[in-house]
C-alpha positions as CSV (number, residue, x, y, z in Angstrom):
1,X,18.4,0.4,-0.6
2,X,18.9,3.9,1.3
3,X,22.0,4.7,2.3
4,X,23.4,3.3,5.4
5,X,26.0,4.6,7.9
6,X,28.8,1.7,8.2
7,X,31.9,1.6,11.3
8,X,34.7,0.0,10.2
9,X,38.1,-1.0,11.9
10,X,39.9,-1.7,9.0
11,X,43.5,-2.0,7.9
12,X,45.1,-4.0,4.9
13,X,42.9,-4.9,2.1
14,X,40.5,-7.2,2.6
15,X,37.8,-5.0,4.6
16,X,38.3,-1.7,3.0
17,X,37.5,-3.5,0.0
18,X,34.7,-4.5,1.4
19,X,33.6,-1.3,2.8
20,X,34.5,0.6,-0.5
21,X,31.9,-1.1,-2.3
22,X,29.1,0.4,0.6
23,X,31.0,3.3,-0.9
24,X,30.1,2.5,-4.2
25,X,26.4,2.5,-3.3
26,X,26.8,5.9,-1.7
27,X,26.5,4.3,2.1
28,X,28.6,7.0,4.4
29,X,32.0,4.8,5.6
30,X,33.9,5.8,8.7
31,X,37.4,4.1,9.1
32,X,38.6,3.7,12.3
33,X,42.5,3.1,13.2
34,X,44.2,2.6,16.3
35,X,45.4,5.3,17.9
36,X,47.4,5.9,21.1
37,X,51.5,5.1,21.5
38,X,52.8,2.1,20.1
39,X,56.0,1.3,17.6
40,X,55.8,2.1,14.3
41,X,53.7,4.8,11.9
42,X,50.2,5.2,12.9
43,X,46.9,3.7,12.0
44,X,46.9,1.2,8.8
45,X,49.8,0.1,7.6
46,X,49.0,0.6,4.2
47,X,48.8,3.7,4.2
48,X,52.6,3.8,3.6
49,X,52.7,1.4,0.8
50,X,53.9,2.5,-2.4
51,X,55.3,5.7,-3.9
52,X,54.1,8.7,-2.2
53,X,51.3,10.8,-4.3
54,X,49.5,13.2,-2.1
55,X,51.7,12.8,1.0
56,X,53.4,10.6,3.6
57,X,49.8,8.7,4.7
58,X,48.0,8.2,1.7
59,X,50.4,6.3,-0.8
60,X,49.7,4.6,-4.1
61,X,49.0,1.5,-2.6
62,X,46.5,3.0,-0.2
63,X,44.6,5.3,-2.5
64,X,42.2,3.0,-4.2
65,X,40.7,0.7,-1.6
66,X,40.0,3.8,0.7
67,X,38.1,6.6,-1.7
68,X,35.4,8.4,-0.3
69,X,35.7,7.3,3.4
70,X,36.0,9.3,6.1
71,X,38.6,8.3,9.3
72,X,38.8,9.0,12.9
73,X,41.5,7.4,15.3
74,X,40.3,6.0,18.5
75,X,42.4,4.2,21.7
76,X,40.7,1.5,21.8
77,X,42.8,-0.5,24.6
78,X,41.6,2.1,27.0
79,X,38.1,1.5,28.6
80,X,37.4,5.1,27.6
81,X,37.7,4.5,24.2
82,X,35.0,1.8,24.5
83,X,33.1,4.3,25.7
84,X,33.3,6.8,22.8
85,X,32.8,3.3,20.1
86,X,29.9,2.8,21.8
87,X,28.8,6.2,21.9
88,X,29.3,6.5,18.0
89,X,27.3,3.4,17.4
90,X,24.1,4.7,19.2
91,X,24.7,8.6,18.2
92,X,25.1,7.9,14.6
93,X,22.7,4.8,14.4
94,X,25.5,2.8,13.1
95,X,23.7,0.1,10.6
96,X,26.9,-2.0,10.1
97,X,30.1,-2.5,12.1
98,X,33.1,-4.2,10.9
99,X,37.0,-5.8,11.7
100,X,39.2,-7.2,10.2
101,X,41.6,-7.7,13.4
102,X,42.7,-10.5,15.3
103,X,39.4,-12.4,17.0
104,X,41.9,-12.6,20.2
105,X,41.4,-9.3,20.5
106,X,37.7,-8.2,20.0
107,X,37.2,-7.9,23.7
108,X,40.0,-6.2,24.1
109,X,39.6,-3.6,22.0
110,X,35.6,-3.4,23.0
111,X,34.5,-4.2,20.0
112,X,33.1,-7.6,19.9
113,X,29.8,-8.3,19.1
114,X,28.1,-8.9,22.1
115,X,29.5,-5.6,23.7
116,X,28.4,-3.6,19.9
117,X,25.0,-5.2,19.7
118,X,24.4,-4.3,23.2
119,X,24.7,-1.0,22.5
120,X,22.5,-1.0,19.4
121,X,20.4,-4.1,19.1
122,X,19.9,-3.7,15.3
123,X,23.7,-3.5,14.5
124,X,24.6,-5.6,11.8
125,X,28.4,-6.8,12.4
126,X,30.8,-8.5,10.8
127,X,34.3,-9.6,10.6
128,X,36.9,-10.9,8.7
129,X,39.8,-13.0,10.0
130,X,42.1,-15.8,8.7
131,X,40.1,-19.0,9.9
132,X,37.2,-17.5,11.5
133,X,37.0,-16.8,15.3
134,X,37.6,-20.6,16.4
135,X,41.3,-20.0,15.6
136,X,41.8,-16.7,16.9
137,X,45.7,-15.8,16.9
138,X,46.1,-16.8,13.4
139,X,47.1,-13.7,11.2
140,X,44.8,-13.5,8.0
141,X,47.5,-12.6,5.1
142,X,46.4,-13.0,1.8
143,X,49.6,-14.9,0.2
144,X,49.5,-17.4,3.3
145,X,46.1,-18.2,2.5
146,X,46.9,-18.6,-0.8
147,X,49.1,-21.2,0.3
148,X,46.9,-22.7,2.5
149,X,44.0,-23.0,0.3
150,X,46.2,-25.0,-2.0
151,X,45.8,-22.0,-4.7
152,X,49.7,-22.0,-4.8
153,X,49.4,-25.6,-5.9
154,X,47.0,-24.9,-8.7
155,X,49.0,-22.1,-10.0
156,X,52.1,-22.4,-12.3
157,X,53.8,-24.7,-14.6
158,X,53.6,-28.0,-14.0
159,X,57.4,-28.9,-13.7
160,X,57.6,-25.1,-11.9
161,X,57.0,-24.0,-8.5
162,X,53.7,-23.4,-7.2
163,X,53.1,-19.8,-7.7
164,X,50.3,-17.1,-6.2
165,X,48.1,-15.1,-8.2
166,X,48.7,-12.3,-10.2
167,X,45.9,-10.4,-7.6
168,X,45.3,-10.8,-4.0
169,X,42.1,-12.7,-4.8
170,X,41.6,-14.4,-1.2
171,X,41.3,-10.5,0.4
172,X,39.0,-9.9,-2.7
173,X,37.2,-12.7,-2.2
174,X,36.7,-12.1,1.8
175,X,35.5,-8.8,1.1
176,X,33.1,-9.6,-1.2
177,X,31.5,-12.2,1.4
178,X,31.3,-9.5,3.9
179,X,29.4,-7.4,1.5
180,X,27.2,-9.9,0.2
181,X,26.5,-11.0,4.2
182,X,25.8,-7.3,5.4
183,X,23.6,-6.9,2.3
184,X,21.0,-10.5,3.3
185,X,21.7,-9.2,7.0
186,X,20.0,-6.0,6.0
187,X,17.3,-7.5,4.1
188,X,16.4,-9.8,7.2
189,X,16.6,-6.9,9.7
190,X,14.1,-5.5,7.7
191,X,11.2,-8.2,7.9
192,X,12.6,-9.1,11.7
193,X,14.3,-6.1,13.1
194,X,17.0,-8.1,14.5
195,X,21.1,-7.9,13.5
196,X,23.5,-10.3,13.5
197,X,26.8,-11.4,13.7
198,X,28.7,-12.2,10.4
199,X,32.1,-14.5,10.7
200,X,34.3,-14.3,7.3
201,X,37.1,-16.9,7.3
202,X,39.4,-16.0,5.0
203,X,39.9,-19.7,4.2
204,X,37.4,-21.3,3.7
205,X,35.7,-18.6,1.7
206,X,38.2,-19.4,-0.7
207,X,38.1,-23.0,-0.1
208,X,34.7,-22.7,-1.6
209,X,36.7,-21.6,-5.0
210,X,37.7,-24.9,-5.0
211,X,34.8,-26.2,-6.5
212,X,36.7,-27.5,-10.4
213,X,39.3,-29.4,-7.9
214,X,38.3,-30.7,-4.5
215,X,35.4,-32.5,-5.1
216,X,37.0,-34.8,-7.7
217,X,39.5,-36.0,-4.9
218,X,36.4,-38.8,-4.0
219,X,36.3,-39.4,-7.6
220,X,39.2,-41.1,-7.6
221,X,41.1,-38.6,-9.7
222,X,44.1,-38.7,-11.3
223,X,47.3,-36.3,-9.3
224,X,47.3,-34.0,-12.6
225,X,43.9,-33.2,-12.2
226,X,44.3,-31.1,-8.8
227,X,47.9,-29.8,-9.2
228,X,49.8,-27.0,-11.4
229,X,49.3,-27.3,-15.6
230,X,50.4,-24.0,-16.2
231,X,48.0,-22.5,-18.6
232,X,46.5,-25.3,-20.0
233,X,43.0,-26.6,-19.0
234,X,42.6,-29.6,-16.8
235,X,39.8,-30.5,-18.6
236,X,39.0,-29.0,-22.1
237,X,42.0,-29.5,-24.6
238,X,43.1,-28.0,-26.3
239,X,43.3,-24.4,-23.9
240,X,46.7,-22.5,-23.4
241,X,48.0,-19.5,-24.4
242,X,49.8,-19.7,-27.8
243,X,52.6,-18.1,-29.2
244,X,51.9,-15.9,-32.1
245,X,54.8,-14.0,-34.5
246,X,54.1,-11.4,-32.5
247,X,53.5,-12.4,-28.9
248,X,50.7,-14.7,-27.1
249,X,47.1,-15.4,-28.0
250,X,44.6,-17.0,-25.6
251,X,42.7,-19.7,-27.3
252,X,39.7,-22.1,-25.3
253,X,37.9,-24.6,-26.8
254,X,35.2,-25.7,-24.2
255,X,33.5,-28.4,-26.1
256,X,33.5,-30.6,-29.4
257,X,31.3,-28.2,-31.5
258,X,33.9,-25.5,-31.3
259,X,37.1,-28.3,-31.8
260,X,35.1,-28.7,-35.3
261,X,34.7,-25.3,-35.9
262,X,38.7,-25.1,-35.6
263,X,39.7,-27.9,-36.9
264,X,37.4,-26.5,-40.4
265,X,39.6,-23.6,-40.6
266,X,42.1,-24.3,-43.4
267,X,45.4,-22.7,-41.1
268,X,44.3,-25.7,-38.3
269,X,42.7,-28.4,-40.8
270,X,46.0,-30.2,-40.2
271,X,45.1,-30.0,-36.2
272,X,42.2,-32.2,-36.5
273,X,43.5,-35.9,-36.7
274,X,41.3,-39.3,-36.3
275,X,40.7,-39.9,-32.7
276,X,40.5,-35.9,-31.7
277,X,36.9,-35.2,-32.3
278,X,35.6,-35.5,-28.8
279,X,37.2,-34.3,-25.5
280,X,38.1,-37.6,-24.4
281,X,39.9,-38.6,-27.4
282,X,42.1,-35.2,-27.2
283,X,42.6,-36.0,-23.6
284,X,44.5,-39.1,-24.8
285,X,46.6,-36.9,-27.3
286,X,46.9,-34.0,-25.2
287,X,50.7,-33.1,-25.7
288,X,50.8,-33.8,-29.6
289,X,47.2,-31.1,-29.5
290,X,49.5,-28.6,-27.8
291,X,52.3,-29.4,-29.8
292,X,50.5,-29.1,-33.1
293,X,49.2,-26.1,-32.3
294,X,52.1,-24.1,-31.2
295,X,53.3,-25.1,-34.9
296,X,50.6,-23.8,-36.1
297,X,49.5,-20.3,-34.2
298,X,53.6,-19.4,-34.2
299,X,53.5,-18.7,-37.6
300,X,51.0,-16.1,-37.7
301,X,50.2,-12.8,-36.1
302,X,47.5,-12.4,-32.9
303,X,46.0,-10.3,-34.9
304,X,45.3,-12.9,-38.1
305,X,44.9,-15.0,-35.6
306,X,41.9,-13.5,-33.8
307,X,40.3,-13.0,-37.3
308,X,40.0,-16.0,-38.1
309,X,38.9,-17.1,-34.5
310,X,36.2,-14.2,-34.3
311,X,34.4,-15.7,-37.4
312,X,34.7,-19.2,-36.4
313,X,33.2,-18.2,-32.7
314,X,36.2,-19.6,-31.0
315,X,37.0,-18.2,-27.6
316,X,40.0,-16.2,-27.5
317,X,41.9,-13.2,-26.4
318,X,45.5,-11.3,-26.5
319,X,47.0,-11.1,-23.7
320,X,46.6,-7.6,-22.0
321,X,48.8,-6.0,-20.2
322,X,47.4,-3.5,-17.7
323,X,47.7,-0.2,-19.6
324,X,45.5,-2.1,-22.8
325,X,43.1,-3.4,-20.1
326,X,42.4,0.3,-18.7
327,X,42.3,1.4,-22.2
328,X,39.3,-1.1,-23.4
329,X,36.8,0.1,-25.4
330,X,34.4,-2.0,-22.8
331,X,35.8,-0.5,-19.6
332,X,37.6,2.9,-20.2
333,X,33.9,4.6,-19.7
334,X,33.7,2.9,-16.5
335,X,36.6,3.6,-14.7
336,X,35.7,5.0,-11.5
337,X,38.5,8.1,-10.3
338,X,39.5,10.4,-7.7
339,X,41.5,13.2,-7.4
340,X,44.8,13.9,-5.8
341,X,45.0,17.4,-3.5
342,X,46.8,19.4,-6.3
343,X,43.5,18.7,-8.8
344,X,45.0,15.6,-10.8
345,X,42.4,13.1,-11.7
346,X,43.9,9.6,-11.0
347,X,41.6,6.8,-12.9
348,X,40.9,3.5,-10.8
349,X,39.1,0.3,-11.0
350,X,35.7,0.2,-12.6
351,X,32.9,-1.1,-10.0
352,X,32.0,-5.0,-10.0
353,X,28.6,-3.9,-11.7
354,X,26.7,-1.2,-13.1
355,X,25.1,0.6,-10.5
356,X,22.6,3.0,-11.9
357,X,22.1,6.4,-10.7
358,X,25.5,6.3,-8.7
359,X,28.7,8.1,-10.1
360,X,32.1,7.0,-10.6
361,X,33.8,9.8,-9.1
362,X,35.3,10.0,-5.1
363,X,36.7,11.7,-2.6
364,X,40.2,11.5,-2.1
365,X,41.3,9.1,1.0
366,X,41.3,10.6,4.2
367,X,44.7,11.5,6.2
368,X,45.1,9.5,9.1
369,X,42.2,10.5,12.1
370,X,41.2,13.6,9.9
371,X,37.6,13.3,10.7
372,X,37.7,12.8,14.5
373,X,37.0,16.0,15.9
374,X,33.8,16.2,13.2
375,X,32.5,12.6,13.4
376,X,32.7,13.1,17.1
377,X,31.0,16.1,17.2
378,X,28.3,14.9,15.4
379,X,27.6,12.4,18.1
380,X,27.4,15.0,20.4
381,X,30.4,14.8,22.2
382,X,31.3,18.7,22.5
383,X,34.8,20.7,22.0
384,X,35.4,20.5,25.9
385,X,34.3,16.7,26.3
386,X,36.9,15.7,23.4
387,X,40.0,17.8,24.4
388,X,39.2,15.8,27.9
389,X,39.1,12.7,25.8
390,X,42.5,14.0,23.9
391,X,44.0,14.9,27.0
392,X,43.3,11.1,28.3
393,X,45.2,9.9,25.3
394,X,41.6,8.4,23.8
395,X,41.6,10.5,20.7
396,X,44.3,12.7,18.6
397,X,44.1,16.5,19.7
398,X,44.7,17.8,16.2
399,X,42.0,15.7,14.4
């Protein structure tokens, strides 16, 4: 696919995930944030999350999402500023456009679809919001959604709380959707010549998670099956994470061929008792499973432990922390990186996939509105026309 040229009104995390993966396969990605007076620090929030590594605007917690973009800063409650969106969309032939605002406010702020797509017929848009544009006023925040979505429910011990995630997987998940719907808009623009409109609701995109719990609700099910079992598997016994002499091992056994592969190592012979040999009998004896074999897996070390496991073809796994995880054999050549404004290189993510022929290395993040002056510029819009426009409080007079 050749590179496209992608607008994006983005804040948070959700969308510049999105968009940094049209970053990932080299697509040219220009952020644009609010501009004009108001309370508080300009543009994105997020961009004053975390300890500060380059300066005040680009923090730690803003770094990562926001590689190799470029950023302008726009008034977009003044009809003006429609005026120059517009203009960028047509100038640039804009492929994709993309929000992750309030749908309350689209026409507002000029940039709903039917005002974008009348501009530039072709333009592929899309936005994300918390329940999709029939619920417009409702703030998309990825632990309220977690809530929401029941994920908090699913998550924890089963006497505990309910707990979120480790990760913001309903952002994640919502960017993801936008970049798999620009990607099949594309593809049909190209065999009709028409764009369209893509709506991402942040809920029920991850509603569609739910797919190991909701359906069995017309089953009948028992309560245990769709709430909190800490890290044991509603379904295949035994799963958990097991203390070791030396800390925690991850041990799944997903079907009755690999229970008899455990149960035929001599440290677990004494696991496999009459009744256990399928899944529904160990359903039955669940707690005295788990029971017998934190007796057993406490008395040896992870690493004995995984031995024995790796030769039996037993799924397992230690569990990481984040500096072992970066440090895998499997993913420390795939680390993607950037570097900071003094020269340090600062190792981040790998991509989701392989992609071949495209490096791993970006840009640092943009300051806020750096690229205004040039993106506009590019459009046409001369050094006169846009100290007018910065005069008019449409655009910063620095950028």
């Amino acid at each position: 696919m050749k590179p496209r040229v992608v607008l994006s009104m983005e804040q948070a995390l959700s969308l510049p995930y999105a968009t940094l993966r049209f970053v990932h396969l080299g697509w040219r990605v220009i952020r644009i944030e609010s501009f004009g007076a108001g309370p508080g620090l300009p543009g994105d929030p997020n961009r004053y999350i975390g300890s500060v590594v380059a300066d005040d605007d680009r923090r730690s917690y803003f770094v990562a999402p926001n590689v190799g973009k470029e950023a302008v800063a726009i008034n977009l409650k003044d009809p003006k500023g429609h005026e120059v969106l517009r203009h960028l969309v047509r100038s640039l032939d804009a492929d994709v456009f993309c929000s992750n605002t309030l749908p309350s406010r689209y026409e507002q702020l000029g940039i709903d679809y039917q005002s974008l797509s009348a501009a530039k017929p072709d333009l592929i848009w899309a936005g994300i919001s918390a329940m999709g544009p029939d619920y417009p006023d409702v703030p998309g925040y990825d632990p309220a959604l977690q809530a929401m979505a029941g994920y908090m429910e699913l998550t924890g011990e089963a006497n505990g709380p309910p707990t979120l995630a480790g990760v913001p997987i309903i952002d994640l998940k919502a960017g993801d959707e936008v970049y798999a719907g620009v990607c099949l808009a594309l593809a049909e623009r190209a065999e009709t010549g028409k764009g369209s409109r893509i709506d991402v609701s942040m809920l029920q995109a991850a509603a569609s998670w739910l797919i190991t719990t909701l359906p069995l609700v017309d089953f009948g099910c028992d309560p245990i099956e769709i709430t909190r079992c800490g890290n044991e598997h509603r379904k295949f016994i035994p799963t958990n994470a097991y203390p070791t002499k030396d800390g925690y091992i991850f041990v799944a056994i997903g079907s009755d061929v690999q229970w008899r592969r455990l149960t035929e190592l001599p440290r677990f012979a004494g696991v496999g008792k009459a009744g256990r040999e399928t899944n529904q009998g160990r359903h039955a004896d669940r707690e005295a499973i788990q029971t017998d074999m934190r007796a057993v897996t406490s008395r040896f070390s992870t690493e004995e432990l995984a031995a024995d496991f790796r030769k039996a073809t037993i799924p397992n796994a230690p569990i990481n922390d984040i500096n072992q995880v970066r440090a895998m054999p499997a993913l420390a050549d795939k680390l993607t990186a950037t570097r900071l404004p003094d020269g340090r290189r600062v190792r981040m993510q790998p991509m989701a996939v392989d992609l071949p022929g495209k490096g791993g290395d970006f840009a640092f993040p943009p300051h806020y509105g750096e690229h205004t002056r040039a993106v506009l510029a590019q459009a046409g819009i001369r050094d006169g026309d846009y100290d007018d426009l910065a005069r008019s409080g449409i655009v910063p007079a620095s950028a």
